[in-house]
N, C-alpha and C positions, 0 to 999 in steps of 0.2 A: 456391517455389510461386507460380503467378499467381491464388490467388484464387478462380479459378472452375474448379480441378484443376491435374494434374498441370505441371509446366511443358512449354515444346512448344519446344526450339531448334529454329530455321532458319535457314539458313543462304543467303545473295544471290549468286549469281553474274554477272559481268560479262552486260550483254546485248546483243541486237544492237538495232537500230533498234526504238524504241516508236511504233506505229503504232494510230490505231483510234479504236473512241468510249468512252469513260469514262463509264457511267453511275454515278455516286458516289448514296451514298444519302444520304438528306433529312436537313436540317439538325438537330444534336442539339439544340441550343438554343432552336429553334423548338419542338421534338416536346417535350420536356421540357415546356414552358410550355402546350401543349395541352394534354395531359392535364394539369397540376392548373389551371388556368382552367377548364378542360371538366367536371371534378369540382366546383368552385366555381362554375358555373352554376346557370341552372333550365330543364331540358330536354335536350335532345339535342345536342350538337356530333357532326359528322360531318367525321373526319378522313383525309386520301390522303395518302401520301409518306412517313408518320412512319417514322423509322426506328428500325428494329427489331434495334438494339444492344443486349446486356445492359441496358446503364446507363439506358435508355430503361423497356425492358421492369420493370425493375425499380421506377421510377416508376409505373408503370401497377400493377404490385401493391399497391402502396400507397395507389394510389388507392382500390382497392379494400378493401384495407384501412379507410380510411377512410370507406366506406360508398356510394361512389361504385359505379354497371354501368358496366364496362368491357369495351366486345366486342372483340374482331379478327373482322373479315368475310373480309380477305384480304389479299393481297401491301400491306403499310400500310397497309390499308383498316380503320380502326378508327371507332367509337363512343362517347361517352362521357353516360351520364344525372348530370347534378350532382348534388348534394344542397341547392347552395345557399351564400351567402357564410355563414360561422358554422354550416354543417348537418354538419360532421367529427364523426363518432361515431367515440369511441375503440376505438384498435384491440385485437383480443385478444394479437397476439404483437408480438414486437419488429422494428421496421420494417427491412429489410438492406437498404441505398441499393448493394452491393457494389461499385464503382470510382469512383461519382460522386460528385464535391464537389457539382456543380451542383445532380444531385437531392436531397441529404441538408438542403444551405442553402436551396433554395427551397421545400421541404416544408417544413421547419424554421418558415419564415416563414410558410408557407399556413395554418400550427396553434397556432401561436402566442396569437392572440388565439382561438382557443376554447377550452370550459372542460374540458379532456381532458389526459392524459399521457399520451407517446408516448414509447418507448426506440426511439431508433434505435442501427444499429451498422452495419459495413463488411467491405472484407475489409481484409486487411494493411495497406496501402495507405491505405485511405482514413482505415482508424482511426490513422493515426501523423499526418494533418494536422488543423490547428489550427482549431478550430470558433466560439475565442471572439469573433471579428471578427464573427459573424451572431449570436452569443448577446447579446452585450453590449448592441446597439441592439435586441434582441429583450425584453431588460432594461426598461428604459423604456416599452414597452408593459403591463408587468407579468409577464411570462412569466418563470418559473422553470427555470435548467438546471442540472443536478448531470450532472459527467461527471466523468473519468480526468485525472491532473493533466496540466497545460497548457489544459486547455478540447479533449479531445481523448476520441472514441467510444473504446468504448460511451457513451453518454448518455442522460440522462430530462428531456425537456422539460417543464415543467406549464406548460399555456395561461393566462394572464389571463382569469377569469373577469369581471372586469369592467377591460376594456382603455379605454387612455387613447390620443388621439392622439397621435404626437412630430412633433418638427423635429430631423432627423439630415443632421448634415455628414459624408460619407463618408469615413474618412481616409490610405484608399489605393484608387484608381482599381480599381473590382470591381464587375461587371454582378451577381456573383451577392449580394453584400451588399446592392447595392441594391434586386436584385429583390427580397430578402429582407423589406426593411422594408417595400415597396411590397405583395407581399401580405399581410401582417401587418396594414398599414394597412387593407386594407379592410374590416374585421371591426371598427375603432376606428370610433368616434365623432366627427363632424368633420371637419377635415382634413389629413392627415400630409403633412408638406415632405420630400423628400430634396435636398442639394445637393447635385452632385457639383465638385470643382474640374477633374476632367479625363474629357470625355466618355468612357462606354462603352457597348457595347453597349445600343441601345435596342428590344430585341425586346419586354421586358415592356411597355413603356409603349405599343408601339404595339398590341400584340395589349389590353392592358386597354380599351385606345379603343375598339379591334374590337367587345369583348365587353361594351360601355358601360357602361364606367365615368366618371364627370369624374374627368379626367385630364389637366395641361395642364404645360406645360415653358417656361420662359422664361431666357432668358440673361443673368446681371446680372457685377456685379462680382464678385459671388460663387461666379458657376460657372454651370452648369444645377440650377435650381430645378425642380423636380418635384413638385408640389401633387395628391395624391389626397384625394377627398371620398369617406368610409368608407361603409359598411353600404349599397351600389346594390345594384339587382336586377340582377345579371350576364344578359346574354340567349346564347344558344347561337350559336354561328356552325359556318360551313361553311369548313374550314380544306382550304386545299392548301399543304406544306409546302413550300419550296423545297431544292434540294439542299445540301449541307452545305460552304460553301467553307473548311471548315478538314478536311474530306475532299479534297475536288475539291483541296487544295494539293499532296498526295501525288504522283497522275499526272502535277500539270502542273509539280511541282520536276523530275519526274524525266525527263519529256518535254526539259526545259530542257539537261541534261548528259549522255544518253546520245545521242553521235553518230545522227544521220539522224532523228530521232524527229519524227513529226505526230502529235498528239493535241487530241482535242476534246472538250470535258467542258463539254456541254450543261446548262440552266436550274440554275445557278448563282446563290446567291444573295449580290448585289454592295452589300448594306446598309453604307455608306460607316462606322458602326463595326464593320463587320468586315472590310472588304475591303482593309486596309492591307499585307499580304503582296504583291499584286498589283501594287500603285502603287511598294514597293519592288523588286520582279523588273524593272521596267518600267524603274526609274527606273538601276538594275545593268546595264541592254541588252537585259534578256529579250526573246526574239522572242516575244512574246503578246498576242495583239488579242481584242476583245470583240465578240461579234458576234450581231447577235438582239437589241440591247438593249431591255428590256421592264419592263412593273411587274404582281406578279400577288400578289395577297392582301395586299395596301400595301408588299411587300417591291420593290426593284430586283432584274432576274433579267436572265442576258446567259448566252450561250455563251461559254466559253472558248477557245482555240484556242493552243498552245502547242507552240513549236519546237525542236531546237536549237539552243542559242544558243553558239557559240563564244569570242565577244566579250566575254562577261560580264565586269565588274572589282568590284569591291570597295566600297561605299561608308560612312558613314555617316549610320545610320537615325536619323532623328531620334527622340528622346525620348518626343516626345510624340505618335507614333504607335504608342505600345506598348500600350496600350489595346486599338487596332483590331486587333491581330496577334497578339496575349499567347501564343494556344498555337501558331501557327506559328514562332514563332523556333527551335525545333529543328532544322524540317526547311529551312528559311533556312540553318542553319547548314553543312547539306549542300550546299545550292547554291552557299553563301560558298567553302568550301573547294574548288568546281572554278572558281571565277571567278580573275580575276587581280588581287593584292594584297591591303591587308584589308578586311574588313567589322568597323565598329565596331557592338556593340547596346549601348545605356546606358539608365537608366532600367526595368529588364527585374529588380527584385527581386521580384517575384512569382512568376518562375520558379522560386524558390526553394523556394515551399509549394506547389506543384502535387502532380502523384499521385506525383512522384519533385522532388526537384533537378533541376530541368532545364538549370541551366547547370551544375553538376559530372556530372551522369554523359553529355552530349555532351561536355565539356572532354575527360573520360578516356576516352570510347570517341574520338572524332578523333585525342587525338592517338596510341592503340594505331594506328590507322591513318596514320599520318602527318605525320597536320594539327599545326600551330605554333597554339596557343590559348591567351591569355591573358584571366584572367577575374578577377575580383572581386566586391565584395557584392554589385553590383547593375549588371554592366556584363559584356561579354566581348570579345572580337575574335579573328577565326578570321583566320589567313594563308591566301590562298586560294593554290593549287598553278598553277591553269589547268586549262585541261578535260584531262580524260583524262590526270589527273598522279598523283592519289591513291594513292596506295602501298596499301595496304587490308592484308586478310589478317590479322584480330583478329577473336576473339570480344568482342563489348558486350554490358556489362550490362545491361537494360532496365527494370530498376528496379520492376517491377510497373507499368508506365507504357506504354501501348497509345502514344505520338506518339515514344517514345524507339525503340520496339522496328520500326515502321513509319521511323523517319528512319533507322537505321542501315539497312534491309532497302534503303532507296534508293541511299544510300551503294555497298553492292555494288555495283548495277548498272552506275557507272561507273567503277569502281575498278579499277586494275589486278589485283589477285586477291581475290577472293570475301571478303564481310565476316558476319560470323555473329552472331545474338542467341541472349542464353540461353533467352529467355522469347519467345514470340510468340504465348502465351496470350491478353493482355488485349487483344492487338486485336479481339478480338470486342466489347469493351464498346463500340467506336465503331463501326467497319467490318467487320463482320461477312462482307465478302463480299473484302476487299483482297486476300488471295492471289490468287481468282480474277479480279480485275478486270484486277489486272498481271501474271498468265501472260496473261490473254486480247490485251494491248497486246505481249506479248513478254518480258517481264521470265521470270527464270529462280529463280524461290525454290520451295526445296525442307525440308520439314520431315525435323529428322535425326531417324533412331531411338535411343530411347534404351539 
């Protein structure tokens, strides 16, 4: 089952040339963090571009839930009236985050220090990963959580009615832990430090700056220091989302290995912690240049433009760029297996607790397909074929996992005979629109009847 119904195999057939414009929709990471900032305002945020994935939408419920107006005006054209930092009225029923970690830990965080209890739960998926890495520094604030053993939903948060600020060292590289603490913090008193030892994603910190809060990050021996000063008056902003470049990686892996392909996948967002997929395609021979480079809502934004690339070989990715790429190494791992020789990933044990295993069920679906993959706790390396070598012709599991079910679907395309998912359900929590984005480029995915 994916969760949100029945399951939906599909199945990818070889295609011809990928041609065209790739408008990918707005970044989940950003839109997530709209709405509940836009909820923990006072006033009106007026938001364009959110994308309108389950796992988004599903935020925005809860927003509501939590006593926040939440409009849709139109095609991502949303609204959001706050309540205010600390104004979360508890909800009447139990909150469903259904595929996201992102929204369940950052919610988690945003209620924390108010005086309210909240059950959240998932679907399958979400409820089998590990919650306690957000509960535990959520602990120190005062916040009480009772969940399922392991620190796993269904769960029942109780806020800190009278919250304390902390000083938290992060202890494994996670934008969403830290977002975690960071809005938890602002409802404390004072002011909460997060350190991180290896940069991630800093969407919160700059949209908190946006929406004025002090907010200030310094570099020590220690890591990035991240100093929030608790209980501001949030003010409303006018957000234009940027598109989603862990979306936009899809067209432009797949531009990469299917013979003849030009594709362009415009206003792209190139926030240098997230844009490390790129600098690795680049750094492998990908034929893909940036073009339009721009800065719009304090994010970097560039067109993509991406070819294919013949020449690809195999590299190793540095460690400590796993941070900036954490959920593209799947579909890297597609790219790895048409390039020439291997690609090592090391440093990548977070793939582990994602919506799926993410390095065991791409090890077992490549090698159904072909691919020589050897992996470990926290490392893989794909033998790469060359292009247009892939042997294909396996059904893959997709795990309840929307970037397993979307990297095998690429797979096909270049494959010598058609590769199939069981599940191609959950791609709607992210990409709602990806089937039709890659028939419209050419690509050849067909949902089987059951």
């Amino acid at each position: 089952m994916s969760g949100h119904g029945d399951p939906v195999p599909m199945i990818s057939h070889k295609a011809q040339a990928l041609q065209g414009v790739a408008n990918v929709p707005g970044d989940k990471s950003i839109s997530h963090r709209s709405l509940i900032l836009g909820a923990m305002a006072v006033g009106e945020t007026r938001v364009s571009g959110l994308l309108e994935g389950q796992d988004v939408l599903d935020t925005a419920k809860a927003m509501r839930a939590f006593g926040a107006e939440v409009t849709r005006h139109g095609d991502g054209e949303w609204s959001i009236h706050g309540v205010g930092v600390g104004g979360f009225a508890e909800p009447d029923q139990v909150i469903d985050c259904g595929n996201s970690g992102t929204g369940v830990r950052l919610i988690m965080g945003a209620m924390a220090t108010c005086p309210i209890s909240v059950t959240f739960t998932g679907d399958a998926s979400l409820n089998g990963r590990p919650m306690a890495r957000v509960t535990d520094p959520l602990a120190l604030f005062g916040a009480v959580s009772v969940g399922r053993a392991g620190g796993r939903l269904p769960m029942t948060v109780v806020g800190a009615a009278s919250p304390v600020p902390v000083r938290y060292v992060v202890p494994v590289p996670s934008a969403q832990v830290k977002s975690a603490v960071l809005l938890a913090g602002l409802n404390a008193p004072g002011q909460t430090v997060v350190i991180e030892k290896e940069a991630t994603r800093d969407h919160t910190e700059r949209m908190l700056a946006g929406f004025g809060a002090e907010i200030s990050t310094e570099v020590t021996d220690e890591g990035r220091v991240i100093t929030l000063t608790g209980q501001p008056e949030l003010k409303p902003l006018t957000i234009v989302v940027p598109r989603d470049p862990s979306s936009a990686a899809f067209p432009v892996c797949a531009a990469l290995i299917v013979p003849g392909s030009d594709v362009l996948v415009p206003n792209i967002g190139l926030n240098p912690t997230r844009a490390g997929l790129f600098t690795t395609l680049r750094e492998m021979g990908a034929d893909l240049t940036y073009e339009n480079l721009r800065e719009e809502g304090g994010e970097p934004v560039a067109d993509l433009r991406a070819k294919f690339s013949p020449d690809m070989k195999g590299i190793a990715v540095p460690p400590d760029r796993a941070a900036s790429m954490i959920d593209e190494y799947p579909i890297l791992s597609v790219v790895a297996a048409n390039a020439q020789g291997p690609t090592e990933m090391r440093g990548v044990k977070e793939l582990r607790v994602k919506e799926s295993d993410r390095i065991d069920a791409m090890a077992v679906g490549l090698r159904a397909n072909g691919i020589a993959v050897e992996d470990g706790p926290d490392w893989w390396i794909v033998h790469g074929r060359g292009p247009g070598s892939v042997p294909g012709g396996a059904t893959c599991a997709s795990h309840l996992d929307h970037r397993i079910a979307m990297s095998f679907l690429c797979l096909g395309m270049a494959a010598e005979q058609s590769v199939s998912v069981d599940d191609g359900g959950p791609i709607a929590t992210s990409f709602p629109i990806f089937e039709t984005l890659m028939s419209d480029l050419g690509a050849r995915i067909v949902r089987v009847a059951g």
